[in-house]
Every structure is written in structure tokens, then in C-alpha cells.
C-alpha positions in Angstrom: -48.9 -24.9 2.9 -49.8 -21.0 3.0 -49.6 -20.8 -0.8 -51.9 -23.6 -1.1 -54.7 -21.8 1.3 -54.2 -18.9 -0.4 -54.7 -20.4 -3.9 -57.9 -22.5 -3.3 -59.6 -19.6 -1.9 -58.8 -17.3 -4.9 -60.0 -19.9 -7.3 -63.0 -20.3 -4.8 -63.6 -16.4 -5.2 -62.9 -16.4 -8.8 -66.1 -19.3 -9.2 -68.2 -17.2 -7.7 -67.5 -14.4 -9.2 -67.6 -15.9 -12.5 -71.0 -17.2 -11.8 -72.3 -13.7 -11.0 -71.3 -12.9 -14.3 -67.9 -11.9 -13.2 -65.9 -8.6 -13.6 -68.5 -7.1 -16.5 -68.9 -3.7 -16.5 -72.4 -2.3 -16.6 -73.2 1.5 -16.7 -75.4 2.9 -13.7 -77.6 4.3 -17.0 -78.6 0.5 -18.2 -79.6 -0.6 -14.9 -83.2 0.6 -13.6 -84.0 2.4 -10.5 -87.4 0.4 -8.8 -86.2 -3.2 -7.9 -88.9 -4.8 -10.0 -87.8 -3.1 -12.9 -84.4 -4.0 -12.3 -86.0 -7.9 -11.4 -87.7 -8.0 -14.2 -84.5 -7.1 -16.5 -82.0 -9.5 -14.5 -84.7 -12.4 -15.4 -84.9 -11.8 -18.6 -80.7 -11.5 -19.0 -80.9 -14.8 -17.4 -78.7 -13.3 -14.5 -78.3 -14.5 -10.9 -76.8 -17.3 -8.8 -75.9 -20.8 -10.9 -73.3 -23.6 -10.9 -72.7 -24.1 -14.8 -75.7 -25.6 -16.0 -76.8 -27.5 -13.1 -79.4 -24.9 -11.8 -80.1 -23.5 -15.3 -84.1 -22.7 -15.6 -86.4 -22.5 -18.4 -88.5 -19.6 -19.1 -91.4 -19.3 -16.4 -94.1 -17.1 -17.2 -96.1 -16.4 -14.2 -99.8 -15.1 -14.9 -101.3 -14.5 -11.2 -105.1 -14.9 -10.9 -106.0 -11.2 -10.5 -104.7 -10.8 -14.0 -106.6 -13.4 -15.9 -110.5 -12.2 -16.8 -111.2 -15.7 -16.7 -110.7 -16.5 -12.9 -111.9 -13.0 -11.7 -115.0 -12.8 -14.0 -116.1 -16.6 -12.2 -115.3 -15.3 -8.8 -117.4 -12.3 -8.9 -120.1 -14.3 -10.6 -119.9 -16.9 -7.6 -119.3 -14.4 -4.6 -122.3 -14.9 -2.7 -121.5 -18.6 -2.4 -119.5 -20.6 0.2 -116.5 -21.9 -1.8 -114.8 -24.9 -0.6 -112.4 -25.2 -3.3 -110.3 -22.8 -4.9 -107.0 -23.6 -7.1 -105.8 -21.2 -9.5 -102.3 -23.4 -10.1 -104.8 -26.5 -11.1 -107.6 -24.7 -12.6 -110.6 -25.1 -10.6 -113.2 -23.8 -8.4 -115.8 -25.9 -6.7 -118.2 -24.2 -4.4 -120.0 -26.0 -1.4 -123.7 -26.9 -0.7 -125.7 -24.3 -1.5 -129.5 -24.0 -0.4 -131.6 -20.8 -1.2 -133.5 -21.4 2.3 -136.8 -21.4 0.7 -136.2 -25.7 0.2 -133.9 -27.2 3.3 -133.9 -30.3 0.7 -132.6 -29.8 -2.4 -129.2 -27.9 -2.8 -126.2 -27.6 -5.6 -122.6 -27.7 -5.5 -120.8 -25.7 -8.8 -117.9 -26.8 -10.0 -116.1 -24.5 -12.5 -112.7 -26.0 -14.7 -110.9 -23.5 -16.8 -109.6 -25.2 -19.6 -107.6 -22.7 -21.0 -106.4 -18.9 -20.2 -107.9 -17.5 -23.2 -111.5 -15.9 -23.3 -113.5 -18.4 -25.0 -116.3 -20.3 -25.1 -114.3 -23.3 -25.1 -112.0 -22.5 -21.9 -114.7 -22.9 -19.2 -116.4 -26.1 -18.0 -119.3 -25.5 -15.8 -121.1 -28.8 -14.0 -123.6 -28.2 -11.6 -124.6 -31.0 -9.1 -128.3 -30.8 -7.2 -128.4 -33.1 -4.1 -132.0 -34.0 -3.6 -132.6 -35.2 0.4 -136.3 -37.3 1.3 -135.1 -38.1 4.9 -131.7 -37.0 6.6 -129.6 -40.0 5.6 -131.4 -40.5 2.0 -130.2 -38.3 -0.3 -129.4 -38.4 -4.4 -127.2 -36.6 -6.3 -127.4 -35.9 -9.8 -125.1 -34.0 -12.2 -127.2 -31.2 -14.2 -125.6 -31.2 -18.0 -127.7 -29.4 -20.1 -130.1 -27.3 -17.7 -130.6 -23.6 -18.0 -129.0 -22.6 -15.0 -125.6 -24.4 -16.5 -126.2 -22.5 -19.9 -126.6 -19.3 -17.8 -123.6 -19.0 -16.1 -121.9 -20.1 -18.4 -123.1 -17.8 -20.5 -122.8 -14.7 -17.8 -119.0 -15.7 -16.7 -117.7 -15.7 -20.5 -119.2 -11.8 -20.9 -118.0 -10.9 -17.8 -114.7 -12.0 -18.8 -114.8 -10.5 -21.8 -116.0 -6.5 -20.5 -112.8 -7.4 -18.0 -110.6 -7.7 -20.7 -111.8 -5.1 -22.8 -111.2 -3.1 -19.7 -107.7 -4.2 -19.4 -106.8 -2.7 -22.8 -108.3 0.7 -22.4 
């Protein structure tokens, strides 16, 4: 009874330790000092915690919002409006209402869909809707395709983008 204990916990420790990657030697000179270094170079081994296959992952490449020109060049184009959506993981930003004061009855709402990561022409989607009010409950909202203030931002968000990237490199 004893021996049998004493066996199943050794083949217990010996699972885990082959899941860790086991008895491997590794020099004190191959690992890095700062912890995201040495992250960084365990995720790329494919090291850490796994049963067999079962919890094997694919490659993940995480590219956070204050990294892509994109999404920060259309944030600091739109900062001086209320936003009232704002999804990097799906790609959008929609803004809310927006009067100038100057008319109480007409306002916009912007809605902004990245397409793509890249800094192009192509990877942006700007709609603009203008909500025109007569009384309090009577309003009408109409979707603004090809109106100057669409080619505009457009327009000012893609150069943005672009001096942000240059930036990046140098």
C-alpha cells in the first residue's frame, strides 16, 4: 500500500515536470535579466504550463492600440468629441451627438471602421450621420456619403497616420 502512494506521486511529479520542460539544463547566460525579456523569449520557445496537446496555442500576435498609427492618428483627430463607442478588438469608433451650439437642431454622429492595420487609403471607413430636428420628437437622419467634411477627415486621419508612422521609425 506504501509503495503504491509512493509510486503514483512520483509519476505525478515526473508529469509535471515533464510538462515544464523537465530536467533541461539552461545556462544563467541564455536566460534574460527584465521579466519581459525573459516573457517574451519563453513565448516564443513555446514554454509554460500544458497537458500534451490539449492546451497547445497558436501564435498570437498582440498589437495594442497605442501602437497602431491608425487608431491614434483618429483619436487625436476626434478628441474634442464625446465618444460613445470605442472598440479597438472590433475595429470601430463611433462618436455621439455632436452640435457646434451655434444650431441646437442639426447635429452628427461619426462613425469610423478600420478595415485594416496598414496605413492606407483603403483601411479606413468614415460615415458621417446629420440628424436634422423641426420639433422635439420630429427628427431625420441622413447618412452623408460623399460630402466634404467625409472627404476631409478622411483625408486628415490617413496623414496623421502616416507622420505617426514615420515617427515610429526614426
Amino acid at each position: 500500500m506504501n509503495f503504491a502512494k509512493i509510486f503514483t506521486l512520483f509519476l505525478i511529479i515526473l508529469f509535471f515536470f515533464n510538462s515544464c520542460g523537465g530536467f533541461k539544463y539552461t545556462s544563467s547566460r541564455d536566460t534574460p535579466v527584465k521579466g519581459s525579456e525573459r516573457a517574451r523569449k519563453n513565448i516564443e520557445e513555446g514554454r509554460g504550463i500544458s497537458i500534451g496537446n490539449a492546451m497547445k496555442r497558436g501564435g498570437t500576435n498582440y498589437e495594442f492600440s497605442s501602437s497602431n498609427p491608425m487608431w491614434r492618428a483618429s483619436l487625436e483627430t476626434l478628441d474634442f468629441l464625446p465618444l460613445s463607442v470605442v472598440d479597438y478588438s472590433g475595429g470601430i469608433i463611433v462618436t455621439d451627438w455632436y452640435s457646434d451650439g451655434s444650431d441646437s437642431k442639426n447635429s452628427i454622429k461619426i462613425s469610423l471602421r478600420f478595415l485594416s492595420n496598414e496605413v492606407r487609403s483603403d483601411s479606413l471607413k468614415v460615415t458621417i450621420h446629420k440628424k436634422s430636428c423641426t420639433t422635439n420628437t420630429g427628427c431625420k437622419i441622413s447618412i452623408l456619403d460623399k460630402n466634404k467634411i467625409v472627404t476631409e477627415l478622411h483625408s486628415t486621419i490617413i496623414k496623421k497616420a502616416a507622420l505617426l508612422k514615420e515617427k515610429k521609425k526614426k
